[in-house]
LOSEVEX-730948 format. One record per atom (N, C-alpha, C): residue in three letters; x, y, z. Coordinates in steps of 0.1 Angstrom, whole numbers, padded with zeros to 4 digits, always signed. Atoms other than C-alpha are relative to their C-alpha. Last residue first. Layout:
BEGIN
AlaXYZ ...
//
This chain:
BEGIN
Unk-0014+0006-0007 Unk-0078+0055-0197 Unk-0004-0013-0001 Unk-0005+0006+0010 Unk-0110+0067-0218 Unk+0009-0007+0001 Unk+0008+0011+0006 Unk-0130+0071-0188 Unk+0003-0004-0016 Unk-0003+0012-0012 Unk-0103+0091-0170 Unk-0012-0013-0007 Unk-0013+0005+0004 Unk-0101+0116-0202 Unk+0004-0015+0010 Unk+0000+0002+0016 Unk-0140+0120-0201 Unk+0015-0008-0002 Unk+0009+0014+0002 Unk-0140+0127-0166 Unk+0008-0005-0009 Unk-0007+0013-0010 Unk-0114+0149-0167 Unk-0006-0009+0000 Unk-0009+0009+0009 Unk-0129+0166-0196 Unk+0010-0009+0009 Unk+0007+0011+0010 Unk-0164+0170-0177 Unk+0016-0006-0007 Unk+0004+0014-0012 Unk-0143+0186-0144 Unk-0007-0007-0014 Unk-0007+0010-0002 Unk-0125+0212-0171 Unk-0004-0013+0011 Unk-0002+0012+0014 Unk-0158+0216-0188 Unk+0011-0001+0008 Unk+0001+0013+0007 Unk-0167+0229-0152 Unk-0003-0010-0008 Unk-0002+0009-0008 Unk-0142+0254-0144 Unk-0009-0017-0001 Unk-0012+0007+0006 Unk-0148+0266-0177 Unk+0006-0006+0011 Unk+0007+0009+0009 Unk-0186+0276-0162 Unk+0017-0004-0007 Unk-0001-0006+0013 Unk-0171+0289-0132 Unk-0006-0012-0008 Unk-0015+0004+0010 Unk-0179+0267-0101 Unk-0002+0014-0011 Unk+0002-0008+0011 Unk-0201+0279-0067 Unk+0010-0003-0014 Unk-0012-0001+0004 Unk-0200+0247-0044 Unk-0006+0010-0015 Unk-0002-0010+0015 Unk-0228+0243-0025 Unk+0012+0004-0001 Unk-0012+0003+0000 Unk-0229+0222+0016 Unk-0002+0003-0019 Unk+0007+0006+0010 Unk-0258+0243+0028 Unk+0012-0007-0003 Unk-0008+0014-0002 Unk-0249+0254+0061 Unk+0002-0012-0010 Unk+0005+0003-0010 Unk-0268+0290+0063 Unk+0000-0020-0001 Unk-0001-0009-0018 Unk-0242+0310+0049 Unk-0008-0011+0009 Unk-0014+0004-0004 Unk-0243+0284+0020 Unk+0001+0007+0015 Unk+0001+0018-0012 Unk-0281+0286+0015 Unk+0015-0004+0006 Unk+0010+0003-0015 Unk-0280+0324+0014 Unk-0002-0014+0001 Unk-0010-0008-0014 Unk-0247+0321-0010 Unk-0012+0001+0005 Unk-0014+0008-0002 Unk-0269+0299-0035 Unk+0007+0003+0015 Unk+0007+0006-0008 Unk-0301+0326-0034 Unk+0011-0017+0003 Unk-0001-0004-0016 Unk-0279+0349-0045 Unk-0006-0008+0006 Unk-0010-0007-0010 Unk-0268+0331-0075 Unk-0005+0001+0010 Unk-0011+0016-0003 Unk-0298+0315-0085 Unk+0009+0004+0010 Unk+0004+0003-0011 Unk-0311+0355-0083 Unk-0001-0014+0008 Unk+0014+0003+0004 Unk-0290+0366-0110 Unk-0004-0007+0020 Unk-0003+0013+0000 Unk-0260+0388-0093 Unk-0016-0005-0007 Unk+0001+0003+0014 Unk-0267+0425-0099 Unk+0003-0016-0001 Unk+0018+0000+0005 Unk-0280+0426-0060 Unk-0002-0003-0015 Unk+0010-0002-0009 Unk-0245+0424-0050 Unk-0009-0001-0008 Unk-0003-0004-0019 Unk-0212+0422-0074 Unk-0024+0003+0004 Unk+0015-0002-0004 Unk-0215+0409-0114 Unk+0007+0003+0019 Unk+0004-0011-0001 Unk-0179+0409-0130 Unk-0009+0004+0010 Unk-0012-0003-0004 Unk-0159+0376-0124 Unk-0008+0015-0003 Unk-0007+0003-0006 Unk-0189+0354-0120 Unk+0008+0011+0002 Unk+0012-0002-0011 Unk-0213+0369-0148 Unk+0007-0002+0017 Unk+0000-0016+0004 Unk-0183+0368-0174 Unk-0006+0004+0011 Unk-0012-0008-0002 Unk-0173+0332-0164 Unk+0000+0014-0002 Unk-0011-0005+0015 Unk-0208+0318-0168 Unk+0012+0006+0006 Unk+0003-0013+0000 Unk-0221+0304-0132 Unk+0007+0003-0012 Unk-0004-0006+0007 Unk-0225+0267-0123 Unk+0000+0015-0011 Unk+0004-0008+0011 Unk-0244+0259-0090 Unk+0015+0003-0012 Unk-0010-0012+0008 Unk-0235+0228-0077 Unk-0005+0011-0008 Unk-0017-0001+0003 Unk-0247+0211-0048 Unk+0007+0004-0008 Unk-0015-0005+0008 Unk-0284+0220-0050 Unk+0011+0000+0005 Unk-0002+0008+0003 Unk-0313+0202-0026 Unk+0013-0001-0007 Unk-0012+0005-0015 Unk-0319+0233-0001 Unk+0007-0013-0007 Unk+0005+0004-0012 Unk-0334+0246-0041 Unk+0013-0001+0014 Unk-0005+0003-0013 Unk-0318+0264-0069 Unk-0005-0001+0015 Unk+0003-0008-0014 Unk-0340+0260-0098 Unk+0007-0001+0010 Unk+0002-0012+0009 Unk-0339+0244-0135 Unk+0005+0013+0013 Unk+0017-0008-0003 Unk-0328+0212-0123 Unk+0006+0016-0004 Unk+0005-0015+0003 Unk-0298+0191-0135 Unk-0010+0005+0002 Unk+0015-0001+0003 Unk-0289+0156-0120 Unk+0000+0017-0005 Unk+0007-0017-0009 Unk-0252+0156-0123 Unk-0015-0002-0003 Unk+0006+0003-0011 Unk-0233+0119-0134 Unk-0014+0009+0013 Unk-0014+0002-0009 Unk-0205+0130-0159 Unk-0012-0006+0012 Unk-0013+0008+0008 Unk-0229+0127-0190 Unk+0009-0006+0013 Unk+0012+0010-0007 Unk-0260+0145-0167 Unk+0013-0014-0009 Unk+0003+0003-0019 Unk-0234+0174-0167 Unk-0004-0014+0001 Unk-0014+0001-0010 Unk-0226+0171-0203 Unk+0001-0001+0012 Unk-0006+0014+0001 Unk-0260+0170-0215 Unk+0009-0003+0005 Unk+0011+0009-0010 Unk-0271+0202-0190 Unk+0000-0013-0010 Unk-0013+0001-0014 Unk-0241+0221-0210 Unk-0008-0014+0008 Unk-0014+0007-0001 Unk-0256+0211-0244 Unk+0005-0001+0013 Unk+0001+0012+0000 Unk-0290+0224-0234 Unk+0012-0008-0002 Unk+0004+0010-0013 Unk-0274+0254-0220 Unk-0003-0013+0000 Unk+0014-0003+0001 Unk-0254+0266-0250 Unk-0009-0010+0010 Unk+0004+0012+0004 Unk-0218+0264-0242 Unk-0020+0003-0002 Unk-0005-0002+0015 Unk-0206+0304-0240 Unk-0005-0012-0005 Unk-0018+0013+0007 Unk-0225+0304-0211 Unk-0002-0001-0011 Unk-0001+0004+0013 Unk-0248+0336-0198 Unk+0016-0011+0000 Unk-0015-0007+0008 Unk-0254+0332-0164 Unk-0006-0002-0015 Unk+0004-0016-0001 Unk-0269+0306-0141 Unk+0007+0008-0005 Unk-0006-0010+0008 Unk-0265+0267-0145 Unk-0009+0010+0002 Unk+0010-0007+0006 Unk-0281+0239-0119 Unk+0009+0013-0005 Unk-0003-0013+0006 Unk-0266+0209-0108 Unk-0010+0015-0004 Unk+0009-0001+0006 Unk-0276+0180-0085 Unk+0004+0017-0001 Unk-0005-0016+0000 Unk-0243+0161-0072 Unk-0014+0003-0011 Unk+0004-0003-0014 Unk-0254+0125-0066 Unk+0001+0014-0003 Unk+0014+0004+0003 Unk-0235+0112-0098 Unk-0003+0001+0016 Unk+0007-0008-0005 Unk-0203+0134-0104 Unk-0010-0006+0005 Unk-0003-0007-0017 Unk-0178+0106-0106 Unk-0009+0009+0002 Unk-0013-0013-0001 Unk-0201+0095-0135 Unk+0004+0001+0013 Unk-0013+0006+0000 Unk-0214+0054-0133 Unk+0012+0014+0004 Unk-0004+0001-0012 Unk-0249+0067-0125 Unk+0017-0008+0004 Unk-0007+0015+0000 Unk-0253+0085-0156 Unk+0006-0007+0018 Unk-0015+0002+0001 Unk-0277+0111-0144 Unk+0009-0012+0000 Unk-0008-0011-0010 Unk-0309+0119-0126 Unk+0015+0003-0002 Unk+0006-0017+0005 Unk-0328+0104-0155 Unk+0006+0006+0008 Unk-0005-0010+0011 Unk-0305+0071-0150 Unk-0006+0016-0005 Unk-0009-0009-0003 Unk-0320+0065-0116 Unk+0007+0010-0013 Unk+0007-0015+0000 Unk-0353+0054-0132 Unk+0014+0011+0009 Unk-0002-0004+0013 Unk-0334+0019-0140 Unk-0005+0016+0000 Unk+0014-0005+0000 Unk-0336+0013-0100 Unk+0004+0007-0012 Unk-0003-0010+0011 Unk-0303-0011-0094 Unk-0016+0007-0004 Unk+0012-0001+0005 Unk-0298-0037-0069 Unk-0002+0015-0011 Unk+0007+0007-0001 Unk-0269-0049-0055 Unk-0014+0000-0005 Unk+0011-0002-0003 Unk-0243-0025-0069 Unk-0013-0015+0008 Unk-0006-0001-0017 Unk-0208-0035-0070 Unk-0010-0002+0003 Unk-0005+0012-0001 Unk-0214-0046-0112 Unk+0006+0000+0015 Unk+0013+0010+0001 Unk-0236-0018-0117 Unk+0006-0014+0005 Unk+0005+0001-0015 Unk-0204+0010-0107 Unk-0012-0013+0003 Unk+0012-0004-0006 Unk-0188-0002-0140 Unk-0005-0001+0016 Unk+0011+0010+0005 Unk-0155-0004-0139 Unk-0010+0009+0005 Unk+0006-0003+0014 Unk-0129+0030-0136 Unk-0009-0012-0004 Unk+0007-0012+0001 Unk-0127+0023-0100 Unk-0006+0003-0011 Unk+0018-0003-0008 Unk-0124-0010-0098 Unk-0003+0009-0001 Unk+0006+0008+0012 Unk-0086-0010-0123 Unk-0020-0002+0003 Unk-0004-0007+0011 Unk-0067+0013-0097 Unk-0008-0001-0014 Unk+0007-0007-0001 Unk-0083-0004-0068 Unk-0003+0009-0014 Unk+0009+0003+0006 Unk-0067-0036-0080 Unk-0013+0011+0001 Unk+0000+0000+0017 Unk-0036-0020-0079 Unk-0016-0005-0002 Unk+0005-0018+0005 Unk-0044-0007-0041 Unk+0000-0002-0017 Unk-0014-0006+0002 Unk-0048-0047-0033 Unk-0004+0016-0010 Unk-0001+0002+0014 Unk-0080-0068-0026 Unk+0016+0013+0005 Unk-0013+0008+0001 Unk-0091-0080+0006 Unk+0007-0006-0011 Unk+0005+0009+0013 Unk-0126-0063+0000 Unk+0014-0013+0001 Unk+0013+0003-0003 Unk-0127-0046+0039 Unk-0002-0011-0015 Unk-0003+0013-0009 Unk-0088-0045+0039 Unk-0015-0003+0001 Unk-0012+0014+0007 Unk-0083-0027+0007 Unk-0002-0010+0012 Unk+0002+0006+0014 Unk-0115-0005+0014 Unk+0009-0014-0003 Unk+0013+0006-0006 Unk-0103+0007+0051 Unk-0006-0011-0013 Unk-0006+0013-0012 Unk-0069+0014+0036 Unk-0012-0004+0006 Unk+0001+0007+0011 Unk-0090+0036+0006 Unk+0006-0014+0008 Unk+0013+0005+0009 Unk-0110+0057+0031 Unk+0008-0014-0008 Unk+0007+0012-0006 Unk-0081+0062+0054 Unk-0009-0011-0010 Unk-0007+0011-0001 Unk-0063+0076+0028 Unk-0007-0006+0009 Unk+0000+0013+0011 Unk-0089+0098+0020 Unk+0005-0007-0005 Unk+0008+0006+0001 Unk-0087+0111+0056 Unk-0004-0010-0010 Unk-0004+0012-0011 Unk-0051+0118+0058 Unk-0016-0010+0000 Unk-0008+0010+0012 Unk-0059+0142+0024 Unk+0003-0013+0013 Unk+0010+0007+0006 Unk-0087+0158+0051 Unk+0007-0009-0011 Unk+0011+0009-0010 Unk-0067+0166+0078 Unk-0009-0011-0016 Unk-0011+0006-0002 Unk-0033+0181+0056 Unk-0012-0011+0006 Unk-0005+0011+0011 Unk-0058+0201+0035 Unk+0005-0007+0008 Unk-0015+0001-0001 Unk-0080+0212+0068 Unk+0008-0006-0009 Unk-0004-0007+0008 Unk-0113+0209+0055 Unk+0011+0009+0007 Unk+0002-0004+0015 Unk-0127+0188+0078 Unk+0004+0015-0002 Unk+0001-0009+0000 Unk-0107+0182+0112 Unk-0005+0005-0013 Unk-0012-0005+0005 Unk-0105+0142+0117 Unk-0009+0019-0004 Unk+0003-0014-0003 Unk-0126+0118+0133 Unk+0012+0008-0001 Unk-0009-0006-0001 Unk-0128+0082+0119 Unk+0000+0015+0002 Unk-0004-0009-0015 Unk-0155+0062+0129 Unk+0016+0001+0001 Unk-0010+0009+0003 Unk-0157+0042+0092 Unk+0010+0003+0015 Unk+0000+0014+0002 Unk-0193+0052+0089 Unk+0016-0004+0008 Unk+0008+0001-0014 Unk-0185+0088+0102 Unk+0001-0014-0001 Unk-0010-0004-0013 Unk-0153+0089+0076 Unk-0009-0003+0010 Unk-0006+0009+0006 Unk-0177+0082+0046 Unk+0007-0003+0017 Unk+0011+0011+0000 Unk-0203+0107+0058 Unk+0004-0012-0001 Unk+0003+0002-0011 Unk-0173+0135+0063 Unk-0009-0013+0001 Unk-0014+0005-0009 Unk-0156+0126+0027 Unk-0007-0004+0016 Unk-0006-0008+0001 Unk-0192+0126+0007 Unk+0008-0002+0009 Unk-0011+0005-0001 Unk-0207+0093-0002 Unk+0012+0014+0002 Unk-0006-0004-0013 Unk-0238+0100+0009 Unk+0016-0005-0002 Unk-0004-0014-0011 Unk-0257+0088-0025 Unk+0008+0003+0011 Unk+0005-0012+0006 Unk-0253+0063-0051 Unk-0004+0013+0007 Unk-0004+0007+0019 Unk-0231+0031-0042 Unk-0007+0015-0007 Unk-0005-0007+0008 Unk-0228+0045-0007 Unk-0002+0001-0012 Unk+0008-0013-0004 Unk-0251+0024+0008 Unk+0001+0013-0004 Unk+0017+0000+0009 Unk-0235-0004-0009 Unk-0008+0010+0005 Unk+0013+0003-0010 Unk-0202-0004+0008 Unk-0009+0010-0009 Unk-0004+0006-0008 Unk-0167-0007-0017 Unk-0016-0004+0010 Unk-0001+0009+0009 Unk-0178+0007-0053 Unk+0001-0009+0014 Unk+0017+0004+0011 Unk-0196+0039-0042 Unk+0007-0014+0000 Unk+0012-0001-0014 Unk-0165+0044-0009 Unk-0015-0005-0009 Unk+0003+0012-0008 Unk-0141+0038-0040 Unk-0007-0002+0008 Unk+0003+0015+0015 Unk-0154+0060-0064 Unk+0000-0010+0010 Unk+0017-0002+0002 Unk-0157+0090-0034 Unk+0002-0013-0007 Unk+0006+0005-0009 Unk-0120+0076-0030 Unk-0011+0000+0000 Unk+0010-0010-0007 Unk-0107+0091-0063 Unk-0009-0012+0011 Unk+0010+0010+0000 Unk-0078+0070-0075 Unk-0008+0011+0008 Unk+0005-0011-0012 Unk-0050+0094-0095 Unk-0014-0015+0007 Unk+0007+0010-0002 Unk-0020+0079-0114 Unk-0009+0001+0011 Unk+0005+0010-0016 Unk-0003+0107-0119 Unk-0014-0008-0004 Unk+0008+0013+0005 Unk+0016+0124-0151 Unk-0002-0006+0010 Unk-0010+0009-0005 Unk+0019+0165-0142 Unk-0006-0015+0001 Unk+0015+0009-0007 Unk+0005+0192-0160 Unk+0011-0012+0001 Unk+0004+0010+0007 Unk+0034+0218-0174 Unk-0008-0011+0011 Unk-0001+0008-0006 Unk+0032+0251-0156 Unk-0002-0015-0007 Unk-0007+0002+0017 Unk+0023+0283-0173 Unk+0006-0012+0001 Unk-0017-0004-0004 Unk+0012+0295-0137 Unk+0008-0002-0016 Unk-0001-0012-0001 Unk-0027+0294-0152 Unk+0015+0008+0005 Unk+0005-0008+0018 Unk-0023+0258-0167 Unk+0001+0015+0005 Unk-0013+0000+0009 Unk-0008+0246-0136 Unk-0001+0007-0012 Unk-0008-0007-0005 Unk-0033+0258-0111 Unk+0014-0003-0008 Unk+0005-0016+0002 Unk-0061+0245-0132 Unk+0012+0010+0002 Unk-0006-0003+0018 Unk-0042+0210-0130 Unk-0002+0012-0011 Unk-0012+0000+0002 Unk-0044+0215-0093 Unk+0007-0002-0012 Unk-0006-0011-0009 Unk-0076+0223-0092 Unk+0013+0001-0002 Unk-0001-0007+0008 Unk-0089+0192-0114 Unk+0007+0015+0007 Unk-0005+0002+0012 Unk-0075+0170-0091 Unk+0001+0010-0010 Unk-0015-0005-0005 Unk-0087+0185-0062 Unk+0010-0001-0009 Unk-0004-0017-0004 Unk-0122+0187-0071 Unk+0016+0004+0002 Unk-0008-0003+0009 Unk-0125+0149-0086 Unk+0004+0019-0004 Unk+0008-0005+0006 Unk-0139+0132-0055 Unk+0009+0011-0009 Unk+0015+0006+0003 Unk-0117+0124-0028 Unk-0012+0009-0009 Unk+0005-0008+0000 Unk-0082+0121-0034 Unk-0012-0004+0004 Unk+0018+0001-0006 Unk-0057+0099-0035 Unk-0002+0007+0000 Unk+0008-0007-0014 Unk-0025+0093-0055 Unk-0014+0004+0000 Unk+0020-0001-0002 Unk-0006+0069-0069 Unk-0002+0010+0006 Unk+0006+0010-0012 Unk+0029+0083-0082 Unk-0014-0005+0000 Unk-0002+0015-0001 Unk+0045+0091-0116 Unk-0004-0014+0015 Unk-0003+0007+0009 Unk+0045+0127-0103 Unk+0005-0016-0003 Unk+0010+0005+0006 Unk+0032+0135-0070 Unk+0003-0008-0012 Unk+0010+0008-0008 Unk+0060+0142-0047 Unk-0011-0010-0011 Unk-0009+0012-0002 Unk+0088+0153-0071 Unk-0006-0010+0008 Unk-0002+0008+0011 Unk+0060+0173-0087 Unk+0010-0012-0002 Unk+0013+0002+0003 Unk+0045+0191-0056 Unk+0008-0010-0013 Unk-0003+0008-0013 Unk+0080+0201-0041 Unk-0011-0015-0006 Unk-0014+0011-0001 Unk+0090+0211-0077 Unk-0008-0009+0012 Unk+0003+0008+0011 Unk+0053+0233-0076 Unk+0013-0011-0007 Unk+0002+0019-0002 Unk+0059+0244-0046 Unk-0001-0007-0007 Unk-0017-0002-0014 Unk+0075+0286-0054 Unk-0001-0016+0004 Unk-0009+0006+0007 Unk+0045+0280-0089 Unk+0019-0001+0008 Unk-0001+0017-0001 Unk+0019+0278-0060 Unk+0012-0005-0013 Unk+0010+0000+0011 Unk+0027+0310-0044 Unk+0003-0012-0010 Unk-0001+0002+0018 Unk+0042+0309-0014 Unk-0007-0001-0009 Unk-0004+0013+0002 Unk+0033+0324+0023 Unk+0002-0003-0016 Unk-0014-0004+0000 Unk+0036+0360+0033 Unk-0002-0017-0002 Unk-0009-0011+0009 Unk+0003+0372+0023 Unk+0017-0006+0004 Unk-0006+0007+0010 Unk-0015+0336+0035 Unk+0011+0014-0006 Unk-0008+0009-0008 Unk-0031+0345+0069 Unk+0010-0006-0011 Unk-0006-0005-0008 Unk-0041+0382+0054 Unk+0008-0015+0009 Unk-0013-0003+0009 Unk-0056+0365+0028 Unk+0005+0009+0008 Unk+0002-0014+0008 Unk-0083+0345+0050 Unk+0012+0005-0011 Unk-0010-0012+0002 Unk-0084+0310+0059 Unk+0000+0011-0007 Unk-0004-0003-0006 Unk-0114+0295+0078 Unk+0014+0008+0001 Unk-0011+0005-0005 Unk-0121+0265+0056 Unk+0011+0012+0014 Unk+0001+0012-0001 Unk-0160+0271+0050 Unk+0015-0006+0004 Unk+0008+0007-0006 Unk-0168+0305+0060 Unk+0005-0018+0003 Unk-0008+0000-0015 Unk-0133+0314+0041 Unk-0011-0007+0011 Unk-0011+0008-0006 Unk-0153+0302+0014 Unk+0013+0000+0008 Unk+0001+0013-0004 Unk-0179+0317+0013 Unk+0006-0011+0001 Unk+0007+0005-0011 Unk-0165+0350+0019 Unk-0002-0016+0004 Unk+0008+0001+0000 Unk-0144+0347-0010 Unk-0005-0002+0015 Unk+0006+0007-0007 Unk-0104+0357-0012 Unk-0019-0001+0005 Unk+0014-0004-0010 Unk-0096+0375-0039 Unk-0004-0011+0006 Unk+0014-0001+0005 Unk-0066+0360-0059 Unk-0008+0008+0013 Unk+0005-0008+0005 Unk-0027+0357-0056 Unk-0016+0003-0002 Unk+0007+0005+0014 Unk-0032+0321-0048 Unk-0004+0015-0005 Unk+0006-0016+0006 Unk-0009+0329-0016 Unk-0003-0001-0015 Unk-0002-0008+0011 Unk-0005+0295-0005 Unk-0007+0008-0003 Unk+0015-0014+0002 Unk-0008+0279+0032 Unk+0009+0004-0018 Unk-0005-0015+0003 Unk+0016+0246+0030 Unk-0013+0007-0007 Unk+0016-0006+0002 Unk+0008+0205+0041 Unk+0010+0020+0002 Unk-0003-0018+0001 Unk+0037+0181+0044 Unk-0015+0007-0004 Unk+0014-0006+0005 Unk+0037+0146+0054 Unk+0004+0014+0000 Unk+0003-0019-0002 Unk+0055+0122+0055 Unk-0006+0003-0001 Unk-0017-0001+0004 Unk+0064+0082+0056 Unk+0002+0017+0003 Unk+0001-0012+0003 Unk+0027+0073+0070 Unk+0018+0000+0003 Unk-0002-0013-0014 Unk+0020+0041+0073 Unk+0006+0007-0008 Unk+0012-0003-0007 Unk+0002+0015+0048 Unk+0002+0010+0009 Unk+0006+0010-0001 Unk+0032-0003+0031 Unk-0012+0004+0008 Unk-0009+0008+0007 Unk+0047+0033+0025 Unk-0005-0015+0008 Unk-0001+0014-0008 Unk+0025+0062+0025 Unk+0012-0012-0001 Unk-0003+0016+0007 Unk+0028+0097+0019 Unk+0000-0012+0004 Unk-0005+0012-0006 Unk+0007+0123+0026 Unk+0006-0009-0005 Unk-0003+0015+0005 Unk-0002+0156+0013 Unk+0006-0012+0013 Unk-0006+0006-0004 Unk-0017+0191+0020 Unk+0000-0011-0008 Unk-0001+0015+0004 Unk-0022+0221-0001 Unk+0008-0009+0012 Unk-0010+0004-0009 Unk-0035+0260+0008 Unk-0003-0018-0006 Unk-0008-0008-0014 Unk-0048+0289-0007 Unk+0007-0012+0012 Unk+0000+0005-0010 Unk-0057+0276-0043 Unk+0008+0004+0011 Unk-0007-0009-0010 Unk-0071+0296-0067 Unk+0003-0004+0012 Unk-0012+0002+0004 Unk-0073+0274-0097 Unk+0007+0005+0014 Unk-0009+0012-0010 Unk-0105+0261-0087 Unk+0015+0002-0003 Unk-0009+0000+0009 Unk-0121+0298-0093 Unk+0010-0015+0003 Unk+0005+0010+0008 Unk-0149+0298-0068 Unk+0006-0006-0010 Unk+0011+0000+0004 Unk-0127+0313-0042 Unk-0007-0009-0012 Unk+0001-0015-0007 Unk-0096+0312-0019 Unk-0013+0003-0007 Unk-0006-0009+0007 Unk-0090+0274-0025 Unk-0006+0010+0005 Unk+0013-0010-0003 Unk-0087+0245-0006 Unk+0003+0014-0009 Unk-0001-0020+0000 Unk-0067+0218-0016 Unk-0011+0005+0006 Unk+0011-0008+0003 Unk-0063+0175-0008 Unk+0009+0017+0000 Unk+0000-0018+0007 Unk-0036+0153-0015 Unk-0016+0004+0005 Unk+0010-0007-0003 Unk-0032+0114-0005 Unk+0006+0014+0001 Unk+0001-0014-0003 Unk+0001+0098-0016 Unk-0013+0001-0001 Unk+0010-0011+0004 Unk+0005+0057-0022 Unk+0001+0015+0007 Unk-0005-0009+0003 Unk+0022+0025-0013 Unk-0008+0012-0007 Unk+0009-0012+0000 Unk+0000+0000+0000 Unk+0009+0012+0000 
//
């Protein structure tokens, strides 16, 4: 059980903008190192998401910027396994290469959410988010602390390898199978809410904004990668996605009213994640490129 766990956090809706990365390394199952560093993601730091991890840009001004780690990050990660949970951190960190000028780095990635759907059945289509995974597995750790939470989805996959009594290579090759073949039972009316095989599936979308992709296309693409799409931001929405123009201009009251009504469920505990609309085609072409692998 050789392998690195990673998680990010970033300073706003932008996944490039990341304010702080930890990691872990393993080496037959224990912990060999660990590093975890605040980064100054040059960017505007977002309410809602300081609400959610607690770091400001006054705790990061004198810390590095992610092309000052980016060796530490590539002698670590490259050519290695590594973990994650759910395909936010991934794509984040390949955002944050492309915007430094930064060549993308070749890793061998296993996304735990996959494993937690593929490993216990309760999971297989909803609650499989890091904390809910972690309660099951009564492990208690500091969410959304990168250094806390990349420790976590290692646990997740060491719990997995010893619950199937199968080997991390063989996780490497379960993940990308079909999820129907873990499943026990299967409700053919699930597919309207979204391929139930995408990393995204459970996540219920909803676009606001002008996008340069024309909506009905965007809302195939979503429901491609696993996203239920509705028209309306309910208590039920995990992802609103917001055009890039609408996003990086619009302030207060000019927001559409998706938007604002997003950040009033977030303030009040909602677990929503605001994306750019090119933030996510890059989460559809990750899919995409991991289901061609």
């Amino acid at each position: 059980m050789n392998f690195l766990a990673i998680d990010v956090e970033t300073a706003n809706s932008d996944m490039a903008s990341i304010c702080q990365i930890g990691f872990v390394v393993y080496e037959n199952g224990q912990i060999k190192k660990e590093w975890s560093s605040l980064i100054n993601p040059e960017d505007y730091f977002d309410f809602w998401n300081e609400s959610i991890h607690n770091i400001t840009e006054d705790d990061v001004i004198e810390s590095p910027k992610f092309n000052e780690i980016y060796e530490v990050l590539q002698q670590n990660l490259e050519n290695n396994i590594c973990v994650c949970h759910t395909h936010f951190d991934r794509v984040s960190i390949n955002r944050a290469c492309i915007k430094h000028g930064l060549p993308l780095m070749q890793i061998n990635w296993i996304d735990t959410a996959k494993v937690a759907r593929r490993c216990w059945d309760e999971f297989a289509y909803k609650g499989y988010g890091l904390a809910n995974v972690c309660k099951k597995l009564d492990y208690s750790f500091k969410h959304h602390d990168a250094l806390e939470d990349a420790k976590a989805s290692a646990h997740i996959l060491i719990s997995a390898i010893n619950e199937k009594q199968n080997t991390i290579d063989d996780w490497l090759i379960r993940v990308n199978n079909s999820l129907l073949s873990n499943a026990k039972s299967y409700d053919k009316s699930v597919s309207k809410d979204g391929n139930p095989n995408g990393n995204l599936f459970g996540e219920i979308l909803v676009f606001t904004g002008s996008l340069e992709i024309p909506r009905r296309e965007a809302s195939v693409l979503a429901s491609e990668i696993g996203c239920k799409v509705e028209n309306g931001v309910t208590k039920k929405t995990t992802l609103l996605v917001v055009g890039d123009q609408d996003l990086s201009k619009l302030s207060g009251k000019k927001k559409s009213s998706k938007h604002r009504k997003a950040e009033e469920l977030k303030v009040n505990g909602q677990k929503l994640r605001i994306l750019k609309e090119s933030d996510f085609v890059a989460l559809y072409e990750s899919n995409v490129e991991e289901s061609e692998q």
